[in-house]
N, C-alpha and C positions, 0 to 999 in steps of 0.2 A: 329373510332375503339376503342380509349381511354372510351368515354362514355359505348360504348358496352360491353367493358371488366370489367367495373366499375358496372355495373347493374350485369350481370351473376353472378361478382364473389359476389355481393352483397346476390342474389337469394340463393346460392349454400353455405353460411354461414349462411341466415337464416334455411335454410333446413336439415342443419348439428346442427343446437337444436331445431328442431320442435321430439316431443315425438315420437320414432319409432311406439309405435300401431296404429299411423296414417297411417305406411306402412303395418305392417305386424302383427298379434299374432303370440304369441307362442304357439305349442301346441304338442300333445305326443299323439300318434297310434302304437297300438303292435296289432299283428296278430297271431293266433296259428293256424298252419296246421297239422290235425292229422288224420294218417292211419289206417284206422279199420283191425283189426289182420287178420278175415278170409273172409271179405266182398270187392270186389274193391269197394273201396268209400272214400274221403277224405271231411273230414270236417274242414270249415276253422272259425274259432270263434272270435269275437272281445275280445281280452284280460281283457279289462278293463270292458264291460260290462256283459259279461258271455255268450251273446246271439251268436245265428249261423248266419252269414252271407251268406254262401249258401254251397253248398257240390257238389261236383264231382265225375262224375262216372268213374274209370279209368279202363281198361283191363281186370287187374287183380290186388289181393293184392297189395300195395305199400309198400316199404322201401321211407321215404321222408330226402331230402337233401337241406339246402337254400344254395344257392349263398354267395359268401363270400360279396356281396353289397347288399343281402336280398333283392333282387328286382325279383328274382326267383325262384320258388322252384321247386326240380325235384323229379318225383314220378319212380321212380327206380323198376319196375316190372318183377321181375327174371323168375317167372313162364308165365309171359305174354311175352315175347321177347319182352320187351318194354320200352323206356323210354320216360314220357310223361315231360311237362313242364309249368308248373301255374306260371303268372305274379302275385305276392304278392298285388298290388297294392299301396305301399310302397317303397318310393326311398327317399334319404337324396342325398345332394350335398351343398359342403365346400367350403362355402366364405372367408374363414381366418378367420376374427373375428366372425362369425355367423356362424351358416349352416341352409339350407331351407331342407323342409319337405314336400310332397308332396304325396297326400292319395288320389286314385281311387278304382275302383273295380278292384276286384280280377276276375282272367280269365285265364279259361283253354285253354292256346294257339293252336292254330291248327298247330301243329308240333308233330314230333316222330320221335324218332332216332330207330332204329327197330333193332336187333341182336341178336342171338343165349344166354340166361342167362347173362344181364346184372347183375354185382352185385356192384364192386366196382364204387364209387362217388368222384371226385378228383378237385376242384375247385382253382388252381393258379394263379394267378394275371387277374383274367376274363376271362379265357380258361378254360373251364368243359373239363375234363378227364373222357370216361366212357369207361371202361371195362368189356365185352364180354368172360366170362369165356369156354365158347360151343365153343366160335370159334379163341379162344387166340387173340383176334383185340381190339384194343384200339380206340376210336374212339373221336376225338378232335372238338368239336367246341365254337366260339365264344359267349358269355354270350349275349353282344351288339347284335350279329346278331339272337340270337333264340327269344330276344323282338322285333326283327323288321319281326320276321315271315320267314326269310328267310336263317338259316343257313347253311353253309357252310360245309363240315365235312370231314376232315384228316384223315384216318387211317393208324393204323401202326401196324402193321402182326407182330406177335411170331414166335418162330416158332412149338408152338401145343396149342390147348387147355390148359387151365391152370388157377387155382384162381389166377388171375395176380391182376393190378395196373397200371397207367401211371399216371405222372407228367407231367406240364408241366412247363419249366423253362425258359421263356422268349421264344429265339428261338429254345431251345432246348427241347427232352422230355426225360426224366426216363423211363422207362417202363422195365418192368421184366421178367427174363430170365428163362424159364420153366426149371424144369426138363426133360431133354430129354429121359433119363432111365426111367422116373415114370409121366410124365406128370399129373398124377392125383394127385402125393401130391405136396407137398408148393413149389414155385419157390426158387430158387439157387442164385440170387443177380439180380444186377440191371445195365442198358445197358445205356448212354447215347449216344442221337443219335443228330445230327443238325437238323439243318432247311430242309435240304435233304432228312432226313431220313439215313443217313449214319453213322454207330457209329463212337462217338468221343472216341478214346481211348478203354482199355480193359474192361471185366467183374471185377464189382466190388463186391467182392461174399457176401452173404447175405444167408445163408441157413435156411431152416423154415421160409422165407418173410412172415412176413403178419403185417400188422397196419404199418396206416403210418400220419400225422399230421404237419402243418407248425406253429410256433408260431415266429411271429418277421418276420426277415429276415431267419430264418432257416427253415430246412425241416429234418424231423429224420423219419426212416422207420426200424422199428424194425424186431430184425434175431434171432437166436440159442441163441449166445454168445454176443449180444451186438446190439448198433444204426448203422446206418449210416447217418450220418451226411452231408448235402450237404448244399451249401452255395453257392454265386455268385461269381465267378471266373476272371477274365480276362479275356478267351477265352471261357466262359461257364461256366457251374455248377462244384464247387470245390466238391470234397466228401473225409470223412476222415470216420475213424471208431470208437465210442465210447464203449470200452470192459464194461460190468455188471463186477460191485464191486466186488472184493473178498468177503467184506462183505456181501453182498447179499446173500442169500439159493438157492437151486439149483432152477431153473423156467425159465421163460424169456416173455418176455412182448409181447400181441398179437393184443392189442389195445390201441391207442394212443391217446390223446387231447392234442391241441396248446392252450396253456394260452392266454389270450387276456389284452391288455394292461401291462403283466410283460411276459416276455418269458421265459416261462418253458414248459415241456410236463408232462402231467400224462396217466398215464399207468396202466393195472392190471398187478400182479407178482403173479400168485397163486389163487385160487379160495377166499379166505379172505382175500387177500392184494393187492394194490395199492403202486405206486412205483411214487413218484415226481423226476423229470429228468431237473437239471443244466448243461444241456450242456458243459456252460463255469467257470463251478465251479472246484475247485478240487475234493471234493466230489460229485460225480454229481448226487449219486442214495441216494434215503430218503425214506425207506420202511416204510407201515404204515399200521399195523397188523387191521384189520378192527374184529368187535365185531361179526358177523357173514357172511355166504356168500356176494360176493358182486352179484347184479343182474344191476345196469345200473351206470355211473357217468358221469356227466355236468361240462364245467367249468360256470364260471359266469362272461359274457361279461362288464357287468356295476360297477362289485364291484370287480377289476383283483383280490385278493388278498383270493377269497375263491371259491370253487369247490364244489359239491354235492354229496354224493354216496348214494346209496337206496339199502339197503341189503332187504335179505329173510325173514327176521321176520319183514315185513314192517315198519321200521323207512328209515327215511330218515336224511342224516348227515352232517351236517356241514365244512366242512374243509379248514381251515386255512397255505395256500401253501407257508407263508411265516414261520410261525412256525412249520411245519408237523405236525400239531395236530388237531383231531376232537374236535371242539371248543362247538357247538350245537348236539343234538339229537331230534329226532321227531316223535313221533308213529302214524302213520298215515293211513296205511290197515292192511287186516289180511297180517298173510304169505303167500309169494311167494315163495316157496320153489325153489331151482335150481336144483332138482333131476328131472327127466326127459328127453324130449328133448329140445336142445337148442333153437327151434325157438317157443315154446312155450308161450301162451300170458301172459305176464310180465310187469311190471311197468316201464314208459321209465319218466324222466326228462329234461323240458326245463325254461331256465331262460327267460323273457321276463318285461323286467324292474323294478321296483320295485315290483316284483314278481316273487316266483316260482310254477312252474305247474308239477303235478306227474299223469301220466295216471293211471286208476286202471281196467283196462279194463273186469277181472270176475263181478265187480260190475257196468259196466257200467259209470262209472263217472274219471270226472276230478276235480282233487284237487288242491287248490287254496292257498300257503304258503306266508305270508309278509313277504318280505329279511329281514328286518328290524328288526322283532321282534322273527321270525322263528316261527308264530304261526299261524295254519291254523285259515281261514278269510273264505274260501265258495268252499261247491261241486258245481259241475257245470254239471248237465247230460249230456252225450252223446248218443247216440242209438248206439246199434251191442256193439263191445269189441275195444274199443280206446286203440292204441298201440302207434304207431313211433307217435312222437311229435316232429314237428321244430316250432321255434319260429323269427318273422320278427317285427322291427319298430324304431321306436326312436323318439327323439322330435327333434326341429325346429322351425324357421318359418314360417308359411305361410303366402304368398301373395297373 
């Protein structure tokens, strides 16, 4: 047994300085999924080389949303009673000192969660939250179980129709409390309920609910007068309530982004302004008066410490979330004016690794910005009018 243990461990130290490319490269895949404004059709494109990969036919128009593990993306079809679901073909998994990397084909899974104007998209710790505005029903399933083709799905009744929302928070979910008076305008705060479906505790009020984003361990879901802030508790979800600044002008926040790798939230305040949100700061609101309308903003997953907005007179901006300040500018289409209607085809931004991507959908094309230098590098046609952009990949090993 001596000799045996003297060769292995002999083996198992030569192989611990034999050059890792004998095991594994390194190597980097990014994916870009994007929803044509008036056509069901998603087009999935390889980032780095510009070309199409293949395209999909869905229902109807899509709103697209990835997976917080980028391993799914869902095409959120309001006008279709639909929500469909594309394997990225892209998955990462963490070895401690490494992580592997792992690139298939992408594919339009054979699943659909079906219901009355799907609109909101809610992905917490691997449980999709989708909400059913036609039928106030929040409907839960597993991330794991829609890639193995067979999910499973939770619902949990309002009680009316309503622009709602659900969270989910471990065993518990969030989800929003209609107006019972007015069902058709904004919910009135937020319910937690268990594992039962039982509420835990009172209505936590929130009036004008809408936008809601997790960065870190936190979750903020923006109201009238201020956040609310939920956090992990003891017996559940903690929530407190974070009031808008005196300083602040009159407005309030209706759309929210979770910082990645620094935790902060940004938000619009105002049709020209954006509002950075320190939770656990004293000062927690940092308004930043923007050069004209704003039409979309990104954070940036790979470089935490800057975010993107793209105003009306087509530049696209820079900004620096730890100084509040627009650091770069960039002219890059004509104007997109914001007079109109809201769902109108508009220029949407995704970051996908050392690069940013800006749809310009009247002209047909995608535009190609290096983080680096902030200076566009290459159009990239699309056909029809490319709108919603999500962005999937990362580097790794492969073996």
């Amino acid at each position: 047994m001596t000799s045996f243990f003297n060769k292995a461990s002999a083996a198992a130290l030569l192989l611990g300085f034999m050059p890792t490319a004998t095991l594994a490269d390194e190597q980097t895949a990014w994916r870009l999924f994007i929803a044509d404004h008036g056509q069901p059709a998603v087009h999935v494109i390889d980032a780095v080389s510009g070309t199409e990969l293949v395209s999909f036919a869905t229902r109807a128009p899509a709103t697209l949303y990835r997976s917080g593990s980028g391993r799914t993306v869902f095409a959120v079809q309001r006008d279709g009673n639909v929500v469909q679901a594309i394997s990225s073909g892209i998955s990462t998994s963490d070895h401690g000192d490494h992580g592997d990397l792992k690139v298939e084909e992408t594919k339009l899974l054979d699943m659909a969660v079906a219901g009355t104007r799907p609109v909101h998209f809610v992905d917490h710790g691997g449980n999709i939250a989708l909400f059913f505005d036609g039928e106030g029903i929040a409907r839960i399933i597993p991330e794991s179980e829609v890639l193995a083709g067979s999910p499973s799905v939770r619902e949990i009744r309002t009680g009316a129709p309503h622009h709602g929302v659900a969270i989910t928070f471990g065993d518990h979910v969030l989800v929003t409390e209609p107006n019972k008076e007015k069902p058709d305008e904004l919910p009135v705060g937020i319910r937690v309920l268990d594992a039962q479906g039982t509420p835990a505790g009172g209505l936590h009020a929130c009036p004008d609910l809408h936008g809601e984003a997790a960065s870190g361990n936190i979750v903020a879901i923006a109201c009238a007068k201020g956040l609310l802030i939920a956090q992990a508790g003891d017996k559940g979800p903690s929530i407190g309530f974070l009031p808008y600044s005196d300083e602040l002008p009159e407005g309030k926040v209706t759309t929210l982004l979770g910082g990645k790798g620094l935790q902060y939230f940004l938000g619009n305040y105002g049709p020209s302004a954006i509002v950075l949100i320190d939770p656990t700061a004293d000062d927690a609101f940092r308004r930043i008066e923007l050069p004209t309308r704003r039409v979309h903003f990104a954070v940036d997953p790979v470089r935490p410490k800057f975010a993107y907005v793209f105003t009306e007179d087509g530049r696209l901006h820079q900004l620096d979330v730890i100084s509040g300040k627009i650091t770069r500018s960039l002219a890059l289409t004509e104007p997109y004016s914001m007079d109109g209607h809201w769902s109108d085809p508009r220029p949407r931004v995704a970051v996908a690794g050392d690069a940013i991507f800006v749809t310009d959908p009247l002209k047909s094309t995608l535009h190609m910005i290096d983080a680096a230098s902030f200076e566009k590098t290459r159009d990239i046609a699309i056909a029809g009018k490319p709108f919603n952009i999500v962005a999937v990949g990362g580097s790794g090993e492969a073996h």
